[in-house]
C-alpha positions, 0 to 999 in steps of 0.5 A, a space after each residue: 500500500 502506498 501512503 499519502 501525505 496529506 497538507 495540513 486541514 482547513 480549519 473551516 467548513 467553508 472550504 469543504 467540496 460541494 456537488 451538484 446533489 448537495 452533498 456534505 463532507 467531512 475532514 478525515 485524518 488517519 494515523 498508525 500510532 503504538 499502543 503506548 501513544 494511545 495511552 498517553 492521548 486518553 489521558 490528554 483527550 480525557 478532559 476536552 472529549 467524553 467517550 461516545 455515549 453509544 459505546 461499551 466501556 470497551 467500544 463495540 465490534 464492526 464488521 464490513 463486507 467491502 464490495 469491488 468490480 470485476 477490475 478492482 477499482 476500489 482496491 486500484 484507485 486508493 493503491 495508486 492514491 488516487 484523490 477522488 474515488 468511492 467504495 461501497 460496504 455492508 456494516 453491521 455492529 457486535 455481530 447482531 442485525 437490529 442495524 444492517 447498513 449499506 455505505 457508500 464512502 466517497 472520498 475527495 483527497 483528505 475529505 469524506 462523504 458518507 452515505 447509507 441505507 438501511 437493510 434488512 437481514 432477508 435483504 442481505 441474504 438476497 444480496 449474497 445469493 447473486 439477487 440484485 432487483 429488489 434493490 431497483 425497487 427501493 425507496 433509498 436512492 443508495 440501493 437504486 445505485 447500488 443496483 446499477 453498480 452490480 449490474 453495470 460494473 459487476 460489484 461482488 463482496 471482495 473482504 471482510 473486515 473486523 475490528 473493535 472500534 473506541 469512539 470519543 467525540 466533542 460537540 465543538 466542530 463535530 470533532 469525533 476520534 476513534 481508535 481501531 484495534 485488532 483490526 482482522 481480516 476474514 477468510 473462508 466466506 462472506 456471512 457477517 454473522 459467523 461468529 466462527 469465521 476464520 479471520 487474520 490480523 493485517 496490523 504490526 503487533 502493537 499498533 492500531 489505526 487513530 482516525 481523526 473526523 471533524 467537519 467545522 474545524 478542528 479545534 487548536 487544543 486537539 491539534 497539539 495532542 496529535 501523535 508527535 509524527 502527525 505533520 505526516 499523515 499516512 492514509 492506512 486503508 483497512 480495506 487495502 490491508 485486509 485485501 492484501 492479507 487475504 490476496 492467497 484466497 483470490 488468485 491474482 484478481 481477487 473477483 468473485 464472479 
């Protein structure tokens, strides 16, 4: 995986990109930090940041089935750094299906845009059987697409992804830090509720990814309790790591037909 140096991040909403369907976007800033260096940004965060009220005490558990085409453009595009590009997911949270999204992440650079639509666990099933047409007639415009992408490009699951997620957030400009540990990569099929599927670890033993997302501005106080390194910023792509991981699996293309 290449990396990308990022220059430093407006410090207003203002200059963030627009499109003609008024989408909003976020800043996003990612970091490989020890577990040393987080145990010394809690203690700093402790007192401007409160941990996501939504959260366990330990953070909650993510699951993501990654789509790509039948060129690898998702994979492609983010190896190659490319600066405008889009991937989409199917998420669930602590292995449970009261809450099944599908995503759409878009990113400009170093912004983000999120978009999502809400599945159900039959819908899924569909989607994993090779059934796209239930989607053309949704009422979410995500899935409509979503179904043009399979159909046109050939979008089929390409990884699975895990890890546990630590989340802290601030009111003033929207300022949300999370920390991914044990970040896996899963083999052996596509069904996000195993609880028993076969997965293997993508990070250097005792680093994890520091992700940083702000939309009005990042406030001058949280910019000096960056890792001591953050004049570099590496865009750590769990996506591309977990596809590499699990390269063996696929052959040279990795497209599951």
């Amino acid at each position: 995986m290449k990396s990308e140096t990022i220059f430093p991040a407006p410090v207003h909403a203002k200059t963030q990109p627009r499109t003609c369907t008024g989408e909003r976007y976020r800043h996003e800033l990612k970091y490989r930090i020890s577990y040393g260096e987080k145990a010394v940004l809690e203690l700093r965060l402790a007192p401007l940041l409160q941990r996501d009220a939504h959260a366990g005490p330990g953070g909650y558990l993510i699951r993501s089935l990654y789509f790509d085409d039948c060129w690898n453009s998702a994979y492609a595009e983010k190896d190659a750094g490319i600066l405008a590009r889009k991937k989409y997911r199917i998420r669930i949270y602590n292995g449970s299906d009261a809450v099944i999204r599908l995503e759409r992440k878009k990113k400009v650079g170093s912004w983000i845009c999120k978009e999502e639509a809400a599945l159900t666990r039959a819908e899924l099933e569909k989607l994993l059987s090779g059934d796209y047409g239930f989607l053309l007639a949704s009422p979410q415009p995500l899935c409509r697409e979503f179904y043009f992408e399979c159909v046109s490009n050939l979008l089929r699951p390409r990884v699975v992804v895990d890890y546990e997620r630590e989340p802290w957030v601030q009111k003033e400009g929207t300022v949300r830090i999370t920390f991914d540990r044990d970040v896996r990569a899963a083999v052996g099929g596509w069904d996000l509720f195993d609880q028993h599927l076969p997965t293997l670890p993508v990070l250097d033993p005792g680093t994890l990814v520091m992700e940083v997302k702000f939309t009005e501005f990042l406030p001058q106080t949280l910019r000096e309790l960056l890792p001591p390194k953050a004049q570099e910023w590496t865009a750590v792509s769990k996506y591309v790591l977990c596809c590499d991981k699990t390269a063996y699996c696929h052959g040279s293309s990795g497209w599951q037909g």
